[in-house]
Backbone as JSON Lines, residues from 0, in Angstrom:
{"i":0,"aa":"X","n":[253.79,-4.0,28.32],"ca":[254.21,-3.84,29.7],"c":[255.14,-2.64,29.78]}
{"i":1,"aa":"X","n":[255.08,-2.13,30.58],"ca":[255.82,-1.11,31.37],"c":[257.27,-1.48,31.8]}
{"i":2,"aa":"X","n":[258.3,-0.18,31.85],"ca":[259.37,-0.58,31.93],"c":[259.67,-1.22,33.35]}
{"i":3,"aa":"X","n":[258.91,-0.76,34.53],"ca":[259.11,-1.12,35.88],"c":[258.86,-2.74,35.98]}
{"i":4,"aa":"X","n":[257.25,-2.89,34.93],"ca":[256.82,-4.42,34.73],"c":[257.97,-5.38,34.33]}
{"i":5,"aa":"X","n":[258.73,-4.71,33.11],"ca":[259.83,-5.76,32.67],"c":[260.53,-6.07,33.57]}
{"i":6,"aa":"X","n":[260.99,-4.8,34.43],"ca":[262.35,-5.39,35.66],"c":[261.72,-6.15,36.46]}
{"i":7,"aa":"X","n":[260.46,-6.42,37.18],"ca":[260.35,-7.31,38.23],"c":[259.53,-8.67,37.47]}
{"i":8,"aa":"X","n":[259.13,-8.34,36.7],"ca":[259.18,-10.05,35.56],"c":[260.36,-10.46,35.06]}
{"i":9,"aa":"X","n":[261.67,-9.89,34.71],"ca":[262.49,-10.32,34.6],"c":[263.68,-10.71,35.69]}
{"i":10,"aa":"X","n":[263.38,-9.89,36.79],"ca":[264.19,-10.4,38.29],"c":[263.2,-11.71,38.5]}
{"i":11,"aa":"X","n":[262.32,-11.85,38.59],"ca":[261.38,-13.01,38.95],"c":[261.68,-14.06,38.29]}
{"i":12,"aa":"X","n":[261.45,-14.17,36.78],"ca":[262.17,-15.01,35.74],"c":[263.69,-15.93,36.09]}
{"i":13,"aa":"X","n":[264.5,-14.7,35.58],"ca":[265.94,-14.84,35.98],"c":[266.44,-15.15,37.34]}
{"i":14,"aa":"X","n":[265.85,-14.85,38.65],"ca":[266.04,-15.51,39.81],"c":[265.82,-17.04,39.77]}
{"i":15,"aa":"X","n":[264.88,-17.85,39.41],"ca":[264.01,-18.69,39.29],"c":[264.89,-19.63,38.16]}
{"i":16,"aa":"X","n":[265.43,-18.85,36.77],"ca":[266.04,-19.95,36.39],"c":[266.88,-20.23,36.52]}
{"i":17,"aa":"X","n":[267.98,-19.2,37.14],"ca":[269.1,-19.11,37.55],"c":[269.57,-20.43,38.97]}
{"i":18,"aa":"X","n":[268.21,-20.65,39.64],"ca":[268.16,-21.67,40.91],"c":[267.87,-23.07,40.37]}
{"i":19,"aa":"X","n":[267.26,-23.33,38.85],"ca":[267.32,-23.97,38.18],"c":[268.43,-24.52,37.85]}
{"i":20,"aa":"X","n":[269.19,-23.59,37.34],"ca":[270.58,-23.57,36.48],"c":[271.32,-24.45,37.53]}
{"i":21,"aa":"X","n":[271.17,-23.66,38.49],"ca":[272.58,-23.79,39.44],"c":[273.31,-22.91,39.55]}
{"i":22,"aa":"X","n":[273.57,-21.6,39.37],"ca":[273.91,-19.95,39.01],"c":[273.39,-19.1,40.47]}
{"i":23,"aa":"X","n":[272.77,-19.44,41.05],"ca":[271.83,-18.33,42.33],"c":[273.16,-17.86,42.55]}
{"i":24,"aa":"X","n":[274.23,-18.59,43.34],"ca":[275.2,-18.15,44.3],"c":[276.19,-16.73,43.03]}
{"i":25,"aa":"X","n":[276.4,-17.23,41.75],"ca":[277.42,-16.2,41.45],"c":[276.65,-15.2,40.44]}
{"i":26,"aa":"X","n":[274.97,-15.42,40.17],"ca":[274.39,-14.24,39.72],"c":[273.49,-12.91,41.3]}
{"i":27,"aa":"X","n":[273.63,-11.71,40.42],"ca":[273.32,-10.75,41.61],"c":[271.92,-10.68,41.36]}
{"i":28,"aa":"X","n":[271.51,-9.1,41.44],"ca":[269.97,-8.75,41.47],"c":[270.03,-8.24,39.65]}
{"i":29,"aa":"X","n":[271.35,-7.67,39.32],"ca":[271.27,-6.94,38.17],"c":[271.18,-7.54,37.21]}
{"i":30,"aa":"X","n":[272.26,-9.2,37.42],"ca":[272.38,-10.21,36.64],"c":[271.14,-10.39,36.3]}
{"i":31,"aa":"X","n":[269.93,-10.82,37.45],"ca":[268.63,-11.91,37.42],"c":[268.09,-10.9,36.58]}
{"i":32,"aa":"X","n":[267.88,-9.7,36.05],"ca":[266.92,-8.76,35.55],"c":[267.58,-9.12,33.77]}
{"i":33,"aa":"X","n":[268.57,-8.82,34.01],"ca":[269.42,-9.14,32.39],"c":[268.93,-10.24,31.97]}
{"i":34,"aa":"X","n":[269.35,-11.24,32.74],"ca":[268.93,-12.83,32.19],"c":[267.57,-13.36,31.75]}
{"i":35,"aa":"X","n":[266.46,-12.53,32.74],"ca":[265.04,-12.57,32.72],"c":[264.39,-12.17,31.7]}
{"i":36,"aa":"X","n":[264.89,-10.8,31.38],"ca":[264.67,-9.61,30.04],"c":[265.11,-10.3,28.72]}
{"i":37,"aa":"X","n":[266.04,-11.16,28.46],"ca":[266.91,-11.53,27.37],"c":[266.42,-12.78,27.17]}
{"i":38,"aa":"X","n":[266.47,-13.3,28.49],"ca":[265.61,-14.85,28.13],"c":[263.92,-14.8,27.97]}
{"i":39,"aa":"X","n":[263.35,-13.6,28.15],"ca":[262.33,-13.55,27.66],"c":[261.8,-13.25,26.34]}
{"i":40,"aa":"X","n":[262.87,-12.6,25.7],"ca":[262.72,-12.08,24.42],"c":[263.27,-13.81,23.61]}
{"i":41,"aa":"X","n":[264.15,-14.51,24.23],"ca":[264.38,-15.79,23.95],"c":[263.34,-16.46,24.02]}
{"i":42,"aa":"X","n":[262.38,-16.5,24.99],"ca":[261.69,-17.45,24.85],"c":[260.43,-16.8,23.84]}
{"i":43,"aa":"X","n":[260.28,-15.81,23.66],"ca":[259.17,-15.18,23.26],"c":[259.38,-15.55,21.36]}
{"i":44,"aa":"X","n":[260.47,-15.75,21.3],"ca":[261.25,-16.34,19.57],"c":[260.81,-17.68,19.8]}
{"i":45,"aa":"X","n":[261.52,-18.77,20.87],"ca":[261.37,-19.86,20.75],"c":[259.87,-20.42,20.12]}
{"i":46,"aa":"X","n":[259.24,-19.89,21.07],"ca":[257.21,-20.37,21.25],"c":[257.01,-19.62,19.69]}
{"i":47,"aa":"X","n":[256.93,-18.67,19.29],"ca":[256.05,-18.12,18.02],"c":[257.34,-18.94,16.97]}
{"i":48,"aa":"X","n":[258.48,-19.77,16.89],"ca":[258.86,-20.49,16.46],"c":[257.7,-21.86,15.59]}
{"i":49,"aa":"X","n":[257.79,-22.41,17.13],"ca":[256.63,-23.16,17.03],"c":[255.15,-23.21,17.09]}
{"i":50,"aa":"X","n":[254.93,-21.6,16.8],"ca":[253.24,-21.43,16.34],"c":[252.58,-21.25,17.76]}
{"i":51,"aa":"X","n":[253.42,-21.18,19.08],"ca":[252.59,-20.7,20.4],"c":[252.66,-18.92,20.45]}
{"i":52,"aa":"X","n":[252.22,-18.26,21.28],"ca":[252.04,-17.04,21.2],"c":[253.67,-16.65,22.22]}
{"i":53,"aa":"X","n":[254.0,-15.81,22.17],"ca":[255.05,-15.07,23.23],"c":[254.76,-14.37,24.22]}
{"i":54,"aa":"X","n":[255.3,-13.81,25.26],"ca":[255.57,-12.86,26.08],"c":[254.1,-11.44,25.63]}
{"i":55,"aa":"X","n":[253.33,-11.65,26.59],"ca":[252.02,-10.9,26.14],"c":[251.89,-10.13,27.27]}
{"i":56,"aa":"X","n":[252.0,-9.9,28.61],"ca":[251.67,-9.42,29.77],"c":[252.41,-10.07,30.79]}
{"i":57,"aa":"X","n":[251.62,-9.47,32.1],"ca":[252.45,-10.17,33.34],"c":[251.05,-11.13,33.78]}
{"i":58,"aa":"X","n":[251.52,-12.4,33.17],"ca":[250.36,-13.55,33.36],"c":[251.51,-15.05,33.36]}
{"i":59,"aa":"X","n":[251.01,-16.01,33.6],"ca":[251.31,-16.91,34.08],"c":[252.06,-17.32,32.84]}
{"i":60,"aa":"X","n":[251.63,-17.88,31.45],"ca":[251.99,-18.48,30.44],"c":[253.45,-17.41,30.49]}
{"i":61,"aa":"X","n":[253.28,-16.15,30.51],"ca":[254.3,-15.3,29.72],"c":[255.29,-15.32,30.9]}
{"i":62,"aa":"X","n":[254.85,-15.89,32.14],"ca":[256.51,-16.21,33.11],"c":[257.05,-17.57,32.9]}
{"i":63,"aa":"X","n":[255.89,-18.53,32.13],"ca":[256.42,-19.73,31.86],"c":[257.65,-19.12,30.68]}
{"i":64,"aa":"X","n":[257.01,-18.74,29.94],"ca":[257.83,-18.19,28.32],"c":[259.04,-17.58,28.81]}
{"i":65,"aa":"X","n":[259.24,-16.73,29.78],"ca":[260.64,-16.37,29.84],"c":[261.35,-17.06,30.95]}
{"i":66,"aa":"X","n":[260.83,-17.57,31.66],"ca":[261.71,-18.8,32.34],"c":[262.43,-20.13,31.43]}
{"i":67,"aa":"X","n":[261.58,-20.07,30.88],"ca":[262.39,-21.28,29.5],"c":[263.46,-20.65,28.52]}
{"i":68,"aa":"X","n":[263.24,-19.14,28.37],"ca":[263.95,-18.72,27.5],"c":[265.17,-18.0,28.63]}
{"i":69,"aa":"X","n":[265.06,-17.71,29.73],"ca":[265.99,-17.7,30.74],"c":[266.85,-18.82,31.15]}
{"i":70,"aa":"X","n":[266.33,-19.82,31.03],"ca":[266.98,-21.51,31.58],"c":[268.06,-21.54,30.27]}
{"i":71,"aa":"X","n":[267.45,-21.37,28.92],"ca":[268.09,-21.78,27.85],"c":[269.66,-20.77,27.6]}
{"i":72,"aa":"X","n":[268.94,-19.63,27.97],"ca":[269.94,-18.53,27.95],"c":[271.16,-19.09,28.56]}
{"i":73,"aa":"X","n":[270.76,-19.67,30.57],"ca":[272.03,-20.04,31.15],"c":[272.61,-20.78,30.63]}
{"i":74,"aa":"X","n":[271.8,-22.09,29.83],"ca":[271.78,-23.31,29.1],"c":[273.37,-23.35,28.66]}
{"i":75,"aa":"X","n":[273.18,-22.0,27.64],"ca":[274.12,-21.56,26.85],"c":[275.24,-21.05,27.09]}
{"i":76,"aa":"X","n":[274.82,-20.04,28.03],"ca":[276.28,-19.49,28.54],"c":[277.37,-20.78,29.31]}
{"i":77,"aa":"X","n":[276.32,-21.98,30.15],"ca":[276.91,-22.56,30.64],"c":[277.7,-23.38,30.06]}
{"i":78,"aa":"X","n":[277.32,-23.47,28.51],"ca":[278.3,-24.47,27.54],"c":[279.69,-23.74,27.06]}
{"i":79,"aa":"X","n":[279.53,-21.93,26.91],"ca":[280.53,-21.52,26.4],"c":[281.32,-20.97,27.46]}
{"i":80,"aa":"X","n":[280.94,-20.95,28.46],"ca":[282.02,-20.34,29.86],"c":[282.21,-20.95,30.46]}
{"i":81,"aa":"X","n":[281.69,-22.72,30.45],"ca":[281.52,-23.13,32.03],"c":[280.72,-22.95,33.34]}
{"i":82,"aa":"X","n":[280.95,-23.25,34.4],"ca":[280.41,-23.17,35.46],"c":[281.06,-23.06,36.05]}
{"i":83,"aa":"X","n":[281.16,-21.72,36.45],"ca":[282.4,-20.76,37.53],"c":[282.08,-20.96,38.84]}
């Protein structure tokens, strides 16, 4: 994928888990792209962890893959910062 592809799969991602989280109100547009991008490369470890494939294109499985690895991301931050 293309660099333009990553930012709006990862705003898409990161918006999405972030409303999950509970995060929408104090993440921005720049945040949701960070979180999306990072939790995708997270989730893209998690799955070939367990023998599934990762982050391959802009297709359905690979927004499942970084929405999980986006959720987990907040998962995390939310254990070591709280919920501001």
């Amino acid at each position: 994928m293309g660099i333009l592809s990553w930012i709006i799969f990862g705003a898409l991602a990161g918006w999405i888990a972030s409303m999950i989280m509970g995060r929408n109100e104090q993440q921005g547009c720049i945040m949701n792209i960070i979180v999306g991008v990072i939790g995708a490369s997270i989730g893209g470890w998690i799955m070939s962890f367990f023998g599934f494939g990762d982050v391959s294109g802009f297709n359905l499985y690979s927004f499942g893959v970084a929405m999980l690895g986006a959720v987990v991301l907040l998962f995390i931050v939310n254990l070591l910062f709280g919920k501001k």
